[in-house]
C-alpha positions in Angstrom: -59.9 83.1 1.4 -56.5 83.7 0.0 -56.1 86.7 -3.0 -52.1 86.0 -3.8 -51.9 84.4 -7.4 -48.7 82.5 -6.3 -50.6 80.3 -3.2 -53.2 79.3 -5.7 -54.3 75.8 -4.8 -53.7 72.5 -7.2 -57.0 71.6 -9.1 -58.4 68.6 -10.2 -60.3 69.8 -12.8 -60.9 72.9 -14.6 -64.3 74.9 -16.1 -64.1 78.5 -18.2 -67.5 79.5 -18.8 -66.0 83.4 -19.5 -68.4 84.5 -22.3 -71.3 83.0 -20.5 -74.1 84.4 -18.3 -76.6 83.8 -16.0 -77.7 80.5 -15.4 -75.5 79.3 -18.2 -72.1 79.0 -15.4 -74.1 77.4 -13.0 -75.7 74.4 -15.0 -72.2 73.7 -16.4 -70.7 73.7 -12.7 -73.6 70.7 -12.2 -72.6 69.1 -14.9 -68.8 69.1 -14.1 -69.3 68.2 -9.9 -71.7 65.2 -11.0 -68.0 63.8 -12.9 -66.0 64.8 -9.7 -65.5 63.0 -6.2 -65.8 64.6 -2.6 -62.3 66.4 -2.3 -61.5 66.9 -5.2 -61.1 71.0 -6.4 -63.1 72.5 -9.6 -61.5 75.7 -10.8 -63.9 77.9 -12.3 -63.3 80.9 -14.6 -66.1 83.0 -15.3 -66.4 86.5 -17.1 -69.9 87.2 -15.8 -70.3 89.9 -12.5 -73.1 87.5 -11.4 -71.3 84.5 -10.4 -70.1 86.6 -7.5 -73.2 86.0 -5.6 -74.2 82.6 -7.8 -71.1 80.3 -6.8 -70.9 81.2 -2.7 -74.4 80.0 -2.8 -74.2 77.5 -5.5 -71.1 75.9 -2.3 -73.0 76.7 0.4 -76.9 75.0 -0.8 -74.7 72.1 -1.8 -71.8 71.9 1.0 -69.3 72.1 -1.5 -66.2 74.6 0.3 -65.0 77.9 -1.4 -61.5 78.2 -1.4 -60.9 81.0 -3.4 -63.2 83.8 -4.8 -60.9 86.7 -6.6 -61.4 89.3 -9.3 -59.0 90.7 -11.6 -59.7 92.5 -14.4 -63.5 92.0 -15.3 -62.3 88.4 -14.9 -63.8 85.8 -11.7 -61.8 82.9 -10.4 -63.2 80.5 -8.0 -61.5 77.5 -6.5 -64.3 75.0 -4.5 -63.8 72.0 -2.8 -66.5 69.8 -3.2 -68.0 68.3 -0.3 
């Protein structure tokens, strides 16, 4: 997984749930994947310190590919590749 802000890949689509919490991020990512094709890249930004063990399994029950998985400041960024 890469952690440098400037090799950040493109997305195709984009989901904050920051504010949110547990299971509130994950039924929104089901939402949003069921409008996206295989390949495409979801960027998720979440605010909540349980998504960090949520979204790697969330990819890997599903076969859906994390890119990305970084913290910064009490803030969770996720890039996944949908499988």
């Amino acid at each position: 997984m890469v952690d440098s802000a400037d090799s950040l890949p493109a997305c195709d689509a984009q989901l904050d749930t920051t504010g949110l919490y547990c299971p509130e991020p994950i039924m929104l990512m089901h939402n949003k994947v069921r409008d996206m094709q295989p390949g495409e890249v979801l960027k998720v930004v979440a605010s909540d310190p349980a998504t960090t063990r949520d979204i790697p399994k969330f990819c890997s029950f599903l076969g859906h590919e994390l890119l990305i998985q970084q913290e910064e400041d009490g803030s969770y960024l996720y890039f996944i590749r949908l499988g």
